[in-house]
BAPANU-776143 format. One record per residue (C-alpha): residue in one letter; x, y, z. Coordinates in steps of 0.02 Angstrom, whole numbers, padded with zeros to 5 digits, always signed. Example, Ala and Ser with C-alpha at 12.3 -4.5 7.8 and 13.67 -1.06 7.14 Angstrom:
<recs>
a+00615-00225+00390 s+00684-00053+00357 
</recs>
This chain:
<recs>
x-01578-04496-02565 x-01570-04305-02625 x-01515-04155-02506 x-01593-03987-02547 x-01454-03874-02540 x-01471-03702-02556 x-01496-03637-02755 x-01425-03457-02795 x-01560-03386-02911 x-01546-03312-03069 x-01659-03181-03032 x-01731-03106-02891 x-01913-03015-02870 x-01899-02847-02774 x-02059-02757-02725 x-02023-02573-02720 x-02143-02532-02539 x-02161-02622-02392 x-02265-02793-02389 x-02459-02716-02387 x-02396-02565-02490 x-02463-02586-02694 x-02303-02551-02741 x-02214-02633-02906 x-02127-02795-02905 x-01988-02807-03023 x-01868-02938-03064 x-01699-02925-03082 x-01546-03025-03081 x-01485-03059-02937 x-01300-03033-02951 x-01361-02871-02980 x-01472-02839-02864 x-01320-02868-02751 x-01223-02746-02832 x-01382-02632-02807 x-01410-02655-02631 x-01226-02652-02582 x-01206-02482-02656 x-01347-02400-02579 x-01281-02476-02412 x-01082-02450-02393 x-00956-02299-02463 x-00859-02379-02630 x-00692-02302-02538 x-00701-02422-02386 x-00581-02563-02354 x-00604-02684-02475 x-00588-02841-02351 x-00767-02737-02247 x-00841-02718-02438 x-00816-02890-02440 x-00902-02936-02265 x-01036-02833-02295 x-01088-02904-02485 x-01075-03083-02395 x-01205-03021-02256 x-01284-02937-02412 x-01300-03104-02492 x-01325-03222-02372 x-01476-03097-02287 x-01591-03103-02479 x-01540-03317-02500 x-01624-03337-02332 x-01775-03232-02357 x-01788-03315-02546 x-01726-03498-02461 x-01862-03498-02346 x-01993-03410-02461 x-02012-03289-02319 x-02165-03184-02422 x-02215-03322-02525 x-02261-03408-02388 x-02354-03261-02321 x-02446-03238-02480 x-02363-03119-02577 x-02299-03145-02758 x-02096-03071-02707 x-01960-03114-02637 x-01903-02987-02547 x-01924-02777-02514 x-01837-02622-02549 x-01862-02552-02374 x-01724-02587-02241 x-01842-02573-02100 x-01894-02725-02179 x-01748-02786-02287 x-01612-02714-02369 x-01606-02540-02459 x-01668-02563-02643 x-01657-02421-02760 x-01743-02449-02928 x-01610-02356-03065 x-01501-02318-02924 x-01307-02275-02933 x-01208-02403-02936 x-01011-02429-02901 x-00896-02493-03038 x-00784-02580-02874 x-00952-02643-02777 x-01009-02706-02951 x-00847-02799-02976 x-00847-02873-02797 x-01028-02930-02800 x-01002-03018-02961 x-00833-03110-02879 x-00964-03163-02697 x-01149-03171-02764 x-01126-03348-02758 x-01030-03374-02583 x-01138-03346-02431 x-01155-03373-02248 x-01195-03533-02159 x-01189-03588-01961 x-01104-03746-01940 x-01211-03910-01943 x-01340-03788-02044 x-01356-03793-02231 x-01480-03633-02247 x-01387-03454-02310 x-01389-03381-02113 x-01524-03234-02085 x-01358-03092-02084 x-01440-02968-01988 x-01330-02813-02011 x-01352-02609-01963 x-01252-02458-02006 x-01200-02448-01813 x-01201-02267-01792 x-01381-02218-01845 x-01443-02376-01796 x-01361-02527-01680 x-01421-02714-01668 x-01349-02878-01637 x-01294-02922-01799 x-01141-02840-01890 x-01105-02659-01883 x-01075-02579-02038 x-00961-02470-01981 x-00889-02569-01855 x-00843-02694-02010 x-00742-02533-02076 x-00653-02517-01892 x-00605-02707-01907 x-00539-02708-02070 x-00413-02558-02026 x-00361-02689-01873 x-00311-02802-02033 x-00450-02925-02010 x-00528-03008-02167 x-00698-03035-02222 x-00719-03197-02111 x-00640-03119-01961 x-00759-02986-01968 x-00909-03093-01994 x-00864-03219-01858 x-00836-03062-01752 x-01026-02997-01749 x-01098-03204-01796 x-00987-03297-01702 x-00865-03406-01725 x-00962-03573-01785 x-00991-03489-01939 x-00907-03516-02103 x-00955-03461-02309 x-01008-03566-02409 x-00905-03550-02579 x-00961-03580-02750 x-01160-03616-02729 x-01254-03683-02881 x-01346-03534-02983 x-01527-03590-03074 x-01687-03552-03086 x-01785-03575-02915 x-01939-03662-02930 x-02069-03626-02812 x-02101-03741-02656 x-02270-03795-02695 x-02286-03930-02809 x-02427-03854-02907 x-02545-03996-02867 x-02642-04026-02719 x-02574-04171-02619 x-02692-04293-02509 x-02708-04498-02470 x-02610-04606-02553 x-02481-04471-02639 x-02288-04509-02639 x-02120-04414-02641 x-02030-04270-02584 x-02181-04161-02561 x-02265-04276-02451 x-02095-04278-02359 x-02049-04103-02323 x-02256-04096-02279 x-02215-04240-02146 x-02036-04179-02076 x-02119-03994-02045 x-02281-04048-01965 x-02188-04156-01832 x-02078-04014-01777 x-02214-03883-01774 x-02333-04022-01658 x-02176-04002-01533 x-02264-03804-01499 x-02433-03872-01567 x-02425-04026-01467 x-02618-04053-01519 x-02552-04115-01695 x-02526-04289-01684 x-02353-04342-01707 x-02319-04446-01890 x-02221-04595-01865 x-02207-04643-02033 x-02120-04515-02139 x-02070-04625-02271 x-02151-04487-02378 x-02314-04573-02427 x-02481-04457-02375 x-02576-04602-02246 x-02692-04589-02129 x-02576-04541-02001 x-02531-04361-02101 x-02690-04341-02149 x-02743-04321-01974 x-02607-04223-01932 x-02640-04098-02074 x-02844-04076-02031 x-02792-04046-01836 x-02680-03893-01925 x-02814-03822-02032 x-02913-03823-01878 x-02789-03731-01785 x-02731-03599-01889 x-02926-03562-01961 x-02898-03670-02147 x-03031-03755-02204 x-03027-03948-02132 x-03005-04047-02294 x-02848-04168-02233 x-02800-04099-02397 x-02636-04000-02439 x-02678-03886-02548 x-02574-03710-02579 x-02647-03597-02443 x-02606-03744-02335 x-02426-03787-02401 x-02370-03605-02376 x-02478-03604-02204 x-02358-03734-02151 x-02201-03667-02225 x-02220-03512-02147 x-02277-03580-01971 x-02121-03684-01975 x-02012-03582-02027 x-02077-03478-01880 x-02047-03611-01749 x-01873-03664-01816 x-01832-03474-01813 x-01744-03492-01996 x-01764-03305-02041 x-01691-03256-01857 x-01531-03221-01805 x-01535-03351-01682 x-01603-03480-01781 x-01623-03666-01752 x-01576-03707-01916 x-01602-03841-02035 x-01473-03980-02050 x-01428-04086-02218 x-01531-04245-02118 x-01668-04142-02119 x-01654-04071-02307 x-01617-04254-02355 x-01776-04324-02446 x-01814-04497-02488 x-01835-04477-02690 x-01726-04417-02818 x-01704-04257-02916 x-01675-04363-03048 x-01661-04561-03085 x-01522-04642-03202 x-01436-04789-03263 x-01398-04909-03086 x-01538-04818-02984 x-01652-04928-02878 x-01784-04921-02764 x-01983-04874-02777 x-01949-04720-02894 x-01890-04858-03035 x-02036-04968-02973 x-02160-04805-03012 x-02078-04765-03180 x-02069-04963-03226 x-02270-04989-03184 x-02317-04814-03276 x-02209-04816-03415 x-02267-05039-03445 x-02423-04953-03441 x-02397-04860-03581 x-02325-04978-03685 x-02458-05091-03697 x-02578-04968-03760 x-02421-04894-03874 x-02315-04980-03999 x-02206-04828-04001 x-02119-04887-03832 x-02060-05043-03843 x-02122-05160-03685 x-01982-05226-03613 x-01941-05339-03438 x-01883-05222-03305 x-01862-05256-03111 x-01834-05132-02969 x-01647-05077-03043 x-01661-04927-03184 x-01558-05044-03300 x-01525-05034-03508 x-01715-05085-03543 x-01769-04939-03415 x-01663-04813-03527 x-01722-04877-03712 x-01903-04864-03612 x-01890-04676-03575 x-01800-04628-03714 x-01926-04689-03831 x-02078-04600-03699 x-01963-04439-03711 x-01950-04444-03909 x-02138-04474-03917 x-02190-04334-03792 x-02071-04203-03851 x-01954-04197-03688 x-01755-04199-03691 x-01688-04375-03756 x-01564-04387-03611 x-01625-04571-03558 x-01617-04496-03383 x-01788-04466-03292 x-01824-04303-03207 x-01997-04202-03134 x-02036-04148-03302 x-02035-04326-03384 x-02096-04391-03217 x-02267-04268-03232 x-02299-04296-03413 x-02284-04479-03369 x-02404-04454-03225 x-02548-04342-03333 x-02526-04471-03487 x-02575-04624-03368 x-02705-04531-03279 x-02795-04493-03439 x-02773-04672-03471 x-02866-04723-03327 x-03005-04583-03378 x-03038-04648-03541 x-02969-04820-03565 x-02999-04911-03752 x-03169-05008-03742 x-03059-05157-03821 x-02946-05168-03659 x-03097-05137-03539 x-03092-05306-03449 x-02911-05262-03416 x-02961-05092-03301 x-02969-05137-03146 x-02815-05216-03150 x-02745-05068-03161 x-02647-04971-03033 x-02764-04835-02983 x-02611-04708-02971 x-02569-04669-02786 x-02535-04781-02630 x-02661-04845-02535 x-02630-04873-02371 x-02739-04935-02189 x-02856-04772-02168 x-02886-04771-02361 x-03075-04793-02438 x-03176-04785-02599 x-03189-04887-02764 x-02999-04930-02786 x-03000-05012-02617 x-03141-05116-02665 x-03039-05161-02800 x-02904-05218-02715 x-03008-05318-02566 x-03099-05413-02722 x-02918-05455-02778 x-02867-05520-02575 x-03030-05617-02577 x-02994-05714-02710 x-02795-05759-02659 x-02874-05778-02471 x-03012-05926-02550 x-02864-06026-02609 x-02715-05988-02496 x-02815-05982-02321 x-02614-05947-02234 x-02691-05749-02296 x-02791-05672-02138 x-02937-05642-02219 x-03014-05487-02305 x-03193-05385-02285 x-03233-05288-02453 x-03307-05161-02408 x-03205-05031-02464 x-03121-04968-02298 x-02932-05029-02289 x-02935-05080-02102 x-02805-05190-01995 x-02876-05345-02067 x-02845-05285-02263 x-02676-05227-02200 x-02618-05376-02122 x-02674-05469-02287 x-02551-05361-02387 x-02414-05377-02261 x-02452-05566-02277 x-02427-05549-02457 x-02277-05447-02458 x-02167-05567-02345 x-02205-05711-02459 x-02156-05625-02618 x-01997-05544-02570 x-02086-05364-02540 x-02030-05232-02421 x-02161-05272-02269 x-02261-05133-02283 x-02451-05133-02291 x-02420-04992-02408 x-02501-05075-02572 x-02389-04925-02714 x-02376-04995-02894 x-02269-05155-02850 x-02357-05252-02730 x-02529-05187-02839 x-02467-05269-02975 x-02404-05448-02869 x-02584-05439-02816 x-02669-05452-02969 x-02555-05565-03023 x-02589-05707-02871 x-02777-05659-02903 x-02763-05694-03112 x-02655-05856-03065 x-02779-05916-02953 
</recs>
């Protein structure tokens, strides 16, 4: 299990106009874009401790607009604007304070959180003479510094007091939410996931979306369904297909619901950022991530002496690691014997061309092989022909299997076979046929 945790970017994208305007975007790091904003905002001679407050509301206010891909998810290519009636003031080349400087590179990386939340909060803040609102008065944080309070004080003052900061975040690149493929039946992982875990809470206002019971992150039937029912409520065109216009779509409508750029928000708890695949998968690892890799990378082998073909289970044990390390010296990736997304997509687009052109020598071999994503009761087409040729022939010799119909629809009777299948070979219990029980398949169906 992973938990998305917030990621303190590197660099920041500012667009210099309000959201419609054609303004420029630039980007900038973000440290200093902290150190920007802060000294447009607040006088360098006030109390250091309301400095402090203030970058921290500073800080925590851009993580949760770039957290949530606030604009991104409304279409726009930036993270955030220059305008305070929309953000923060943002002055391109504007003065900045050697002591604001110095304390935004000491808190860039500390921000604000609401207990039992893991998202930077949404630190709405005003000058509070000019301009009041319910967040933190800028002013007022200069009043309650003179009282001797210190930067938490004064935050939990105008937030309340189940907040706390969050010290020490992790700085990197941010990569962007989409997975930059387009994600329908039978795909697996944490896309499929957060795609599950948002559509469920936004059918609680859209009760018309059917709820998804399985969110074991594997794209079936039941999210398919649940995905056209939101295209055809928020005008998308019905594909039961995720692409990006549909991933952001969803982002931004549940971000909405969940009220995650709001003062009052919801919030988002580490259960809910917890996701069922790994970042990345080493040495002891187990579970259907090492079953993917084993299939793919087996795969590979036997078309390529240059990766030695070795026995390998569901554990991500020493013949796992001289696997991958000999697939990451042949496809130029880091040698690190660990697997990651970038191995993980190389390893993906080299099988998938495998599949597209496979040797003429090894053709009687091809429909053996696993045709790449799950399939799963709901799921049609050629590769579940495949498969119901493969049942038919362990159902003709061990009759204890309910029976199969090829004709290329995976119905209850296909998926009871499978289930059937799985108990008797020691397979989770399913009727999800992924790379593992494929492969158990064809083996009953050779051995027969």
């Amino acid at each position: 299990m992973a938990v998305r945790y917030p990621v303190v970017p590197n660099e920041i994208t500012v667009h210099l106009g309000a959201p419609d305007e054609a303004a420029l975007n630039i980007t900038v790091p973000f440290v200093s874009y902290v150190a920007n904003v802060a000294s447009q905002e607040l006088y360098p001679t006030w109390p250091v401790d309301a400095l402090k407050a203030n970058i921290l509301a500073i800080t925590s206010f851009a993580l949760n607009r770039i957290y949530n891909e606030w604009y991104r998810s409304k279409g726009y290519n930036f993270d955030i604007t220059s305008l305070p009636r929309y953000d923060q003031t943002y002055k391109r080349n504007g003065e900045i304070y050697e002591n604001i400087s110095n304390l935004a590179e000491d808190l860039f990386d500390d921000y604000v959180v609401k207990d039992e939340q893991i998202q930077p909060y949404f630190t709405q803040y005003c000058d509070g003479r000019v301009t009041t609102c319910n967040g933190l008065s800028q002013w007022g944080s200069v009043s309650l510094a003179n009282q001797g309070k210190d930067p938490l004080q004064i935050l939990k003052y105008y937030y309340g007091n189940d907040i706390k900061i969050f010290y020490n975040a992790p700085v990197g690149d941010i990569e962007e939410g989409f997975p930059g493929y387009d994600i329908g039946m039978g795909n697996a992982g944490n896309p499929v996931r957060a795609i599950q875990r948002d559509l469920n809470r936004i059918s609680q206002n859209y009760p018309a979306i059917p709820k998804i019971n399985d969110t074991l992150g594997i794209y079936n039937q039941e999210t398919k369904d649940a995905v056209k029912k939101f295209q055809e409520i928020f005008s998308l065109p019905v594909t039961g297909v995720v692409d990006k216009s549909t991933w952001y779509r969803i982002k931004y409508i549940y971000t909405s619901v969940k009220k995650l750029s709001d003062l009052y928000s919801e919030g988002l708890t580490e259960e809910e950022a917890t996701f069922q695949y790994r970042d990345e998968l080493q040495y002891g690892d187990t579970g259907i991530e090492v079953e993917f890799i084993h299939y793919y990378l087996d795969a590979l082998a036997f078309l390529d002496d240059d990766i030695p073909r070795l026995k390998t289970n569901s554990v991500y044990n020493d013949n796992t690691r001289t696997m991958v390390r000999a697939f990451q010296q042949k496809y130029g990736l880091p040698v690190t014997g660990k697997f990651g997304y970038a191995d993980w997509n190389v390893l993906k687009n080299t099988y998938d061309k495998i599949l597209e052109s496979f040797p003429i020598e090894y053709k009687e071999y091809v429909d053996e092989l696993y045709p790449g994503y799950f399939l799963s009761r709901g799921s049609t087409g050629e590769d579940v022909l495949k498969l119901q040729r493969f049942l038919l022939e362990i159902c003709e010799y061990d009759h204890s299997i309910p029976g199969v119909r090829v004709n290329g629809n995976f119905d209850e009777l296909t998926e009871l076979s499978v289930m059937k299948i799985q108990k008797d070979n020691g397979i989770d219990v399913t009727g999800l046929v992924g790379p593992f029980s494929w492969k158990k398949i064809v083996e009953l169906s050779n051995r027969i």
